[in-house]
N, CA, C and O atoms as a GROMACS GRO file, in nm:
protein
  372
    1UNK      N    1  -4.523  -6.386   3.714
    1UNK     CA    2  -4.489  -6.261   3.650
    1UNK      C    3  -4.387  -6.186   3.734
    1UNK      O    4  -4.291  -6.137   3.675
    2UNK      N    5  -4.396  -6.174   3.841
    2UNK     CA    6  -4.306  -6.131   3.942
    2UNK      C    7  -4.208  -6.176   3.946
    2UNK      O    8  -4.114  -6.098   3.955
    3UNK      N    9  -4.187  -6.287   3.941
    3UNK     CA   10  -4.032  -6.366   3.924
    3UNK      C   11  -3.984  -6.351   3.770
    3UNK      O   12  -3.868  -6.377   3.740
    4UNK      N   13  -4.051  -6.321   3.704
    4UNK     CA   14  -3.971  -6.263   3.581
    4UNK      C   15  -3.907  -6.161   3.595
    4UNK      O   16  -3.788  -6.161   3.566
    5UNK      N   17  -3.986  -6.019   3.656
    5UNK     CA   18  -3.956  -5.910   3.664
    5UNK      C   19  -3.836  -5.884   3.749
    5UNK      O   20  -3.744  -5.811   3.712
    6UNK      N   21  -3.839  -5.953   3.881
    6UNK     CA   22  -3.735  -5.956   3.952
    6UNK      C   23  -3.629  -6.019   3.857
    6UNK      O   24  -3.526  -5.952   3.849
    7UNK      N   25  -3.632  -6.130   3.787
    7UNK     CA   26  -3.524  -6.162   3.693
    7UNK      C   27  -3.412  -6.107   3.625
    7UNK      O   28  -3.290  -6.122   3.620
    8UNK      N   29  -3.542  -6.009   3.552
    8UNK     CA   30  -3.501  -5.879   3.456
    8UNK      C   31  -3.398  -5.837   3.575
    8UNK      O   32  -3.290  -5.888   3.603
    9UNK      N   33  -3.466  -5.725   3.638
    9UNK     CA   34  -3.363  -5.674   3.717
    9UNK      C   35  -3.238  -5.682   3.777
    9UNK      O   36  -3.156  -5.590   3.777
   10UNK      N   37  -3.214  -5.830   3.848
   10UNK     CA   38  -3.113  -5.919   3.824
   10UNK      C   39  -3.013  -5.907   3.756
   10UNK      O   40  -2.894  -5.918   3.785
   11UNK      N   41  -3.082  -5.876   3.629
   11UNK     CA   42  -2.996  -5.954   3.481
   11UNK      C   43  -2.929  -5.806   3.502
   11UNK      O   44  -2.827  -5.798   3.569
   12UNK      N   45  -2.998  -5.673   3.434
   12UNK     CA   46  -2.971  -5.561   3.417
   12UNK      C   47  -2.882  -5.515   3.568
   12UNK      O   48  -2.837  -5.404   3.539
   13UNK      N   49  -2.847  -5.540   3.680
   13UNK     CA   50  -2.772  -5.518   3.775
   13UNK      C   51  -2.666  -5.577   3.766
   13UNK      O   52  -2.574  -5.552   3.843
   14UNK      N   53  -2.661  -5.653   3.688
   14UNK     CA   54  -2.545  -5.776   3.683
   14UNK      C   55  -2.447  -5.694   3.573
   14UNK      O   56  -2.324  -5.685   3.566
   15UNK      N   57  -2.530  -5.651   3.510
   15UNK     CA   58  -2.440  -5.637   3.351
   15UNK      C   59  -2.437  -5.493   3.387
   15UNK      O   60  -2.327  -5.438   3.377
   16UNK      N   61  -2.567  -5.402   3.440
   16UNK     CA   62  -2.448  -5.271   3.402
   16UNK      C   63  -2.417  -5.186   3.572
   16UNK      O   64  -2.391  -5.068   3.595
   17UNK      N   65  -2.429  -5.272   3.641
   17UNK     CA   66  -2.381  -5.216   3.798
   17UNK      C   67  -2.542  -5.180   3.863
   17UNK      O   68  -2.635  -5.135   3.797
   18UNK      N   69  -2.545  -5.208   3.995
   18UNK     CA   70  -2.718  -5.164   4.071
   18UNK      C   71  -2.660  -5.026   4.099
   18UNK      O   72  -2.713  -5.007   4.209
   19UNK      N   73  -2.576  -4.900   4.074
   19UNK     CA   74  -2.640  -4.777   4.048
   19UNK      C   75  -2.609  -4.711   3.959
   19UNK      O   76  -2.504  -4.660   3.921
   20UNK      N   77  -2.756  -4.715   3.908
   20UNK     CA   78  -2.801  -4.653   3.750
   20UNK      C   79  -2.823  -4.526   3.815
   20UNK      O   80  -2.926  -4.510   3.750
   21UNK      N   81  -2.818  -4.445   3.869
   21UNK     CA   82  -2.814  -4.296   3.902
   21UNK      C   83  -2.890  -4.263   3.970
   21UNK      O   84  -2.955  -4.340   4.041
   22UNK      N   85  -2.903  -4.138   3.967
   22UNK     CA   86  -3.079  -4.115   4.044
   22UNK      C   87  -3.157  -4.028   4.009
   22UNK      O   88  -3.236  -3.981   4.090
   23UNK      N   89  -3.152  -3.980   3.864
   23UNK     CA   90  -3.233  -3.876   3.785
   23UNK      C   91  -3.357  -3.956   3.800
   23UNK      O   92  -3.349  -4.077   3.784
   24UNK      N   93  -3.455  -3.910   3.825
   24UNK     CA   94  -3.547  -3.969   3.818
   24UNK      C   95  -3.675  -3.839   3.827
   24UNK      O   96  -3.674  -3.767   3.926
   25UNK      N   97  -3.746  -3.824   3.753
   25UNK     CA   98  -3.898  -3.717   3.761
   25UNK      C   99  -4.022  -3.817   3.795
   25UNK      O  100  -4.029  -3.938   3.772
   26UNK      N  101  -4.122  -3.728   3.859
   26UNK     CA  102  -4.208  -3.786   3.879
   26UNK      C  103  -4.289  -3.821   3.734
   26UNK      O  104  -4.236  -3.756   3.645
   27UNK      N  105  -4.374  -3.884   3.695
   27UNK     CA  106  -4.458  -3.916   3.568
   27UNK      C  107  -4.561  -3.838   3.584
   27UNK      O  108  -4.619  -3.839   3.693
   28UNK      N  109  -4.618  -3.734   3.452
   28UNK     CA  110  -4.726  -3.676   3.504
   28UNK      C  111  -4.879  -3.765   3.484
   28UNK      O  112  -4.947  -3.768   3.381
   29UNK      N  113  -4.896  -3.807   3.560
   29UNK     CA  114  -5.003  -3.889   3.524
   29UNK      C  115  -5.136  -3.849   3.438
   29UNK      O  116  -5.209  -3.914   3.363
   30UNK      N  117  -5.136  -3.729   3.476
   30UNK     CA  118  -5.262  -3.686   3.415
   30UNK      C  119  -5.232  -3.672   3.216
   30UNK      O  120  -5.311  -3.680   3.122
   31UNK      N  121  -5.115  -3.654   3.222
   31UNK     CA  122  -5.122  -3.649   3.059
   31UNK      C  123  -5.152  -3.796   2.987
   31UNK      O  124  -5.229  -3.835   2.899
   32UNK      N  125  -5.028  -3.869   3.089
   32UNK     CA  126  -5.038  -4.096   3.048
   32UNK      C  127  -5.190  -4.091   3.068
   32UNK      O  128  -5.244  -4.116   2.960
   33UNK      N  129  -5.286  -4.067   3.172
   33UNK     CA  130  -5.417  -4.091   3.148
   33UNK      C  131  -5.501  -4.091   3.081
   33UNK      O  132  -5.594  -4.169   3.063
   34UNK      N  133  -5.463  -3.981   3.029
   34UNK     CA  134  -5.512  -3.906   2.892
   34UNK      C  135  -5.478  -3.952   2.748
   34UNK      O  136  -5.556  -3.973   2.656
   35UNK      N  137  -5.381  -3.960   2.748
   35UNK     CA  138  -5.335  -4.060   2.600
   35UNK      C  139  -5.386  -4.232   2.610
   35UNK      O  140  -5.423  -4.292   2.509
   36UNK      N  141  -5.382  -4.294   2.741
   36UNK     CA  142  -5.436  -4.419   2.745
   36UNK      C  143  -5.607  -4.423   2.713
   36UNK      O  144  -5.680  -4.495   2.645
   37UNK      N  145  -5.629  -4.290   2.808
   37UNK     CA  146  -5.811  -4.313   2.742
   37UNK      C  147  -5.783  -4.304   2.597
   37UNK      O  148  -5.786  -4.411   2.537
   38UNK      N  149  -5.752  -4.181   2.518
   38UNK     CA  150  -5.750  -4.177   2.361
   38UNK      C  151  -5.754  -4.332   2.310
   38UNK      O  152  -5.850  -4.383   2.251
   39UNK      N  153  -5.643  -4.391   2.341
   39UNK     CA  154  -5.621  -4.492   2.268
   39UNK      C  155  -5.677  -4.599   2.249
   39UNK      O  156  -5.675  -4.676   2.153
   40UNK      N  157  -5.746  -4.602   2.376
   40UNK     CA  158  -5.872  -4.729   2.369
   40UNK      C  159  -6.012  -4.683   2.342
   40UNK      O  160  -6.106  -4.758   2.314
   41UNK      N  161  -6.020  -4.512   2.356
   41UNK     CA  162  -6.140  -4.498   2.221
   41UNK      C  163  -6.082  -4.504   2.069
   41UNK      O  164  -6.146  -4.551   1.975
   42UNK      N  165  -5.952  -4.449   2.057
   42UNK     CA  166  -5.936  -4.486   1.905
   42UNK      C  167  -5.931  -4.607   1.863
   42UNK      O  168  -5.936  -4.624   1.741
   43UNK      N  169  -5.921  -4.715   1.946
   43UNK     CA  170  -5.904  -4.905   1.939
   43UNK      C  171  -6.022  -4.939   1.941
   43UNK      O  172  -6.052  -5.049   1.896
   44UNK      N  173  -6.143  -4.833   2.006
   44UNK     CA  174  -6.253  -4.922   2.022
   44UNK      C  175  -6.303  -5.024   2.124
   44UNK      O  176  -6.415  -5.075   2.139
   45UNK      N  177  -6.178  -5.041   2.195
   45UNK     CA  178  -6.143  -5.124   2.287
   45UNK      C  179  -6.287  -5.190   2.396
   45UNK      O  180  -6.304  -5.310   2.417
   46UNK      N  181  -6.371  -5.084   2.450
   46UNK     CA  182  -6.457  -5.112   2.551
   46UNK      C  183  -6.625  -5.091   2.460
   46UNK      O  184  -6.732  -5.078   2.520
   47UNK      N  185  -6.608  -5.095   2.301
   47UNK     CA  186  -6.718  -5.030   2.271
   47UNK      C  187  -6.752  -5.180   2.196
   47UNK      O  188  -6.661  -5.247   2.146
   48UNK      N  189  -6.922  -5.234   2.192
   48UNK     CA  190  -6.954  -5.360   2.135
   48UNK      C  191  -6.925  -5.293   2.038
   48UNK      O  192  -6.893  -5.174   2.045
   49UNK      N  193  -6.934  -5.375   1.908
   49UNK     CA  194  -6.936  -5.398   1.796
   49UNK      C  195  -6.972  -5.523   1.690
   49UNK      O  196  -6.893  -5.617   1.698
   50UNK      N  197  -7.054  -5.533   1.615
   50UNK     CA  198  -7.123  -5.655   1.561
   50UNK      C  199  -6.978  -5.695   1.483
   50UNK      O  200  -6.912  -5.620   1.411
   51UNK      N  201  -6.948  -5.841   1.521
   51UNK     CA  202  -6.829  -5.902   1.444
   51UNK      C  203  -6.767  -5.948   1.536
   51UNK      O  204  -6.693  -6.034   1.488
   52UNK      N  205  -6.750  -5.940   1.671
   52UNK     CA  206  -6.683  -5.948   1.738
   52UNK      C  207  -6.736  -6.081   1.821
   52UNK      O  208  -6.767  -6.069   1.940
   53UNK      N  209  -6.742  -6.157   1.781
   53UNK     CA  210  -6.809  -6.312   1.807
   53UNK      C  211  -6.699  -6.425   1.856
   53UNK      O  212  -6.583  -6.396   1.827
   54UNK      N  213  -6.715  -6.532   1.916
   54UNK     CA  214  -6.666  -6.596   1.912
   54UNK      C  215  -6.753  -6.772   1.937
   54UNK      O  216  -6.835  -6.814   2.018
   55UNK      N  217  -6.665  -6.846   1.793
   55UNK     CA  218  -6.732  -7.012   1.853
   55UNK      C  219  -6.797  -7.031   1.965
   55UNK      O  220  -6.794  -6.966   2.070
   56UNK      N  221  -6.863  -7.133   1.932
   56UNK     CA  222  -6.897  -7.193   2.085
   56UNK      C  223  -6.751  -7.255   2.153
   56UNK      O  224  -6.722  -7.253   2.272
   57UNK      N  225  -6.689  -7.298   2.066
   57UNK     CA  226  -6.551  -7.386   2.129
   57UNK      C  227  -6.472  -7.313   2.125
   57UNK      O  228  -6.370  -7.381   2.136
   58UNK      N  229  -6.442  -7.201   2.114
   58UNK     CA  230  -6.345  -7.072   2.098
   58UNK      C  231  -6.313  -7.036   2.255
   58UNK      O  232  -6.388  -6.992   2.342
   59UNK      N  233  -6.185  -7.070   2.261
   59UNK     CA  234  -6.133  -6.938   2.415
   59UNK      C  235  -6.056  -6.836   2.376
   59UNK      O  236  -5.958  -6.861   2.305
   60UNK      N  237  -6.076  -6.741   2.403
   60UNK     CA  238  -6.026  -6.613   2.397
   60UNK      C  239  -5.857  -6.620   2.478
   60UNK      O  240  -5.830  -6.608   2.598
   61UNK      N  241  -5.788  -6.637   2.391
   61UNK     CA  242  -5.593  -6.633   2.478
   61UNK      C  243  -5.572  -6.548   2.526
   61UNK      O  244  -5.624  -6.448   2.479
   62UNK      N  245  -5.495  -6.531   2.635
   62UNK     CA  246  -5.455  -6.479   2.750
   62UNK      C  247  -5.315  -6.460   2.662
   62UNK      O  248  -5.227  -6.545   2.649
   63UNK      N  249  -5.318  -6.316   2.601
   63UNK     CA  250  -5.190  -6.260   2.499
   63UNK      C  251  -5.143  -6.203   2.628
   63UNK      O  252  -5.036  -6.158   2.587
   64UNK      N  253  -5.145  -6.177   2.739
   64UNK     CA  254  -5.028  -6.099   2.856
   64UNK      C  255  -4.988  -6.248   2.910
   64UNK      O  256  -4.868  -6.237   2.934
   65UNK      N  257  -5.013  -6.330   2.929
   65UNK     CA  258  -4.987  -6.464   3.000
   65UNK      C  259  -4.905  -6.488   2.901
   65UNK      O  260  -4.795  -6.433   2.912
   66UNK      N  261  -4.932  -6.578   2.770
   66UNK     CA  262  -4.832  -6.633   2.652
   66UNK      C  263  -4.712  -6.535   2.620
   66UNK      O  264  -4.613  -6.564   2.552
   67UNK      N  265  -4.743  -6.394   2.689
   67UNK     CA  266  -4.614  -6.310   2.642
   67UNK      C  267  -4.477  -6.350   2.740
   67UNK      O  268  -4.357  -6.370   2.723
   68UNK      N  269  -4.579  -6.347   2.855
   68UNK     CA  270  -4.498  -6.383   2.987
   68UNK      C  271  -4.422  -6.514   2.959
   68UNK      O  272  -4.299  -6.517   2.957
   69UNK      N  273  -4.494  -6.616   2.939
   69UNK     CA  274  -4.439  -6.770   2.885
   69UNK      C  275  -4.331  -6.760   2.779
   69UNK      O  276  -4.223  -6.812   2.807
   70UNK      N  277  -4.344  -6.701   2.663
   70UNK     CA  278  -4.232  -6.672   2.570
   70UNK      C  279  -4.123  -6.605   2.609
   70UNK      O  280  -4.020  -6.666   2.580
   71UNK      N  281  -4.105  -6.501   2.667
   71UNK     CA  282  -4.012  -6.495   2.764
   71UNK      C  283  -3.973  -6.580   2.870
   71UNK      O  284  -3.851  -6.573   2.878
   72UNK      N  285  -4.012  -6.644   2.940
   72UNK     CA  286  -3.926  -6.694   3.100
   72UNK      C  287  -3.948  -6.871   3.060
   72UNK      O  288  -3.851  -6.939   3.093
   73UNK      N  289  -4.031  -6.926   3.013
   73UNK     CA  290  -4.036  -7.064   2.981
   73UNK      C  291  -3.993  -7.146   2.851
   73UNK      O  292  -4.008  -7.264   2.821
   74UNK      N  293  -3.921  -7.013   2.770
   74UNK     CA  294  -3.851  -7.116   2.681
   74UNK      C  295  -3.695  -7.117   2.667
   74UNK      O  296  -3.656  -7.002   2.689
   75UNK      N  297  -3.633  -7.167   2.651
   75UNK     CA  298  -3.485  -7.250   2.641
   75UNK      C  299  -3.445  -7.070   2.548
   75UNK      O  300  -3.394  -6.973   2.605
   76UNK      N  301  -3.488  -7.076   2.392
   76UNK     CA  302  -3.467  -6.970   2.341
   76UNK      C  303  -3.562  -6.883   2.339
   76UNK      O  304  -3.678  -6.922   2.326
   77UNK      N  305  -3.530  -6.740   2.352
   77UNK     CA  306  -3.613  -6.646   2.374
   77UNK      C  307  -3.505  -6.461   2.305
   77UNK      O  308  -3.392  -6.415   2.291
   78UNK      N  309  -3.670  -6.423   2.283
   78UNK     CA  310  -3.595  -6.294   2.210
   78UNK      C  311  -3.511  -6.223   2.330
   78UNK      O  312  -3.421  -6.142   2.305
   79UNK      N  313  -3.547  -6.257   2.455
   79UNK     CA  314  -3.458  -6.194   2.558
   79UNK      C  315  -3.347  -6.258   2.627
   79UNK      O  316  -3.267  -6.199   2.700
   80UNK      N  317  -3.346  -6.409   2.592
   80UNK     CA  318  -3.184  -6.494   2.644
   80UNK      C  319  -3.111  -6.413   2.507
   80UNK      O  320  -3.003  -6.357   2.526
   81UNK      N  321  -3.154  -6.411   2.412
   81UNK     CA  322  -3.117  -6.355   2.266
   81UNK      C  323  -2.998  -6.206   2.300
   81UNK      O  324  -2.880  -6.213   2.332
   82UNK      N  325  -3.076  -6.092   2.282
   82UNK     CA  326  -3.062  -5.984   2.361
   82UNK      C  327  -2.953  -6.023   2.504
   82UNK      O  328  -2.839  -5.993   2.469
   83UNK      N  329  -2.952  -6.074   2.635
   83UNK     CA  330  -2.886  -6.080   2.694
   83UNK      C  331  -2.706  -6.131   2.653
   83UNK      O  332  -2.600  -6.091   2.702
   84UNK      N  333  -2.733  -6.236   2.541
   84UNK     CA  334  -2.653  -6.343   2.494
   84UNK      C  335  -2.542  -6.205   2.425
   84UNK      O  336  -2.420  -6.212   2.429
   85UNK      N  337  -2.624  -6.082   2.364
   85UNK     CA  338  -2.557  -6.049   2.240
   85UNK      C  339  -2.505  -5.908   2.317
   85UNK      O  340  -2.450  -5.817   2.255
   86UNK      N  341  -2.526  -5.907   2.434
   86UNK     CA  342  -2.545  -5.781   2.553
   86UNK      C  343  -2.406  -5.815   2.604
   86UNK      O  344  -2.307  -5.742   2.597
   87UNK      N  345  -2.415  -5.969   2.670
   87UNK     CA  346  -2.246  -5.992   2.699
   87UNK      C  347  -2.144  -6.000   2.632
   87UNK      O  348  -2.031  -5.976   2.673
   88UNK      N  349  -2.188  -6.052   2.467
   88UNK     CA  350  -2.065  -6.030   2.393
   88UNK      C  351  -2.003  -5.937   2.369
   88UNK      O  352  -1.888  -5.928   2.328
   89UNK      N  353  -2.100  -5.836   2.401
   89UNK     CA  354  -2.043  -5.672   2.389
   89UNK      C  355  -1.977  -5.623   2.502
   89UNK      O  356  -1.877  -5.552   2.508
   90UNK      N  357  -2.044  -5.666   2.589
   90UNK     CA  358  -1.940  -5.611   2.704
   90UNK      C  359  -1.764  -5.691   2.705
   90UNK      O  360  -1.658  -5.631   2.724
   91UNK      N  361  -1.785  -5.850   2.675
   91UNK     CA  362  -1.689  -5.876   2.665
   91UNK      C  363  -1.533  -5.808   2.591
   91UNK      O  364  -1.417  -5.781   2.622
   92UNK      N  365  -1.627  -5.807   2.476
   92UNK     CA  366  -1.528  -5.692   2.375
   92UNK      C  367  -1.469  -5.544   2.423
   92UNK      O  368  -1.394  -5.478   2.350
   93UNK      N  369  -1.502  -5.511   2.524
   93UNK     CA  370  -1.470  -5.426   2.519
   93UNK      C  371  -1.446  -5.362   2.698
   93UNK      O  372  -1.403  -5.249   2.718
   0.00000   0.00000   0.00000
C-alpha cells in the first residue's frame, strides 16, 4: 500500500511540479470525528443484526486490499486511465 502511495505522489510531482504551495490548515478533527461516528451509526456498521450471516465456505473480501490491487496490479486501470488522459492535456497545451 505504501508503494502505491508513494507512486501516486511521484506521478502528481512529475506532472504538476513538487511545489504545490503551502496553504495548508490544520483539520479540525473534532468535527471529521464526529461525522465518521454519525456515519457508521447511520450504516449500522458495528451494530449485530439478524441477516448478516455468512456460508460455512464464505470468506468475507478484503474490499481495501482488491481496491489497492485494481489500482497498482493491473496493466489497465481507472488511474493509468486518468494519468494517460492528464498527459494528453498537458501536452496540448
Amino acid at each position: 500500500m505504501i508503494e502505491v502511495l508513494i507512486s501516486i505522489t511521484q506521478n502528481f510531482n512529475e506532472s504538476l511540479g513538487s511545489d504545490q504551495g503551502a496553504h495548508y490548515a490544520t483539520p479540525d478533527l473534532l468535527d471529521n470525528t464526529q461525522a465518521l461516528m454519525d456515519s457508521l451509526n447511520e450504516h449500522s456498521v458495528y451494530q449485530i443484526k439478524k441477516g448478516r450471516k455468512l456460508k460455512e465456505d464464505e470468506i468475507v473480501k478484503d474490499v481495501i486490499l482488491d481496491g489497492i490491487h485494481s489500482l497498482s496490479k493491473e496493466d489497465k486501470t481507472p488511474l493509468t486511465d486518468y494519468n494517460e488522459a492528464f498527459y494528453c492535456l498537458q501536452q496540448r497545451h
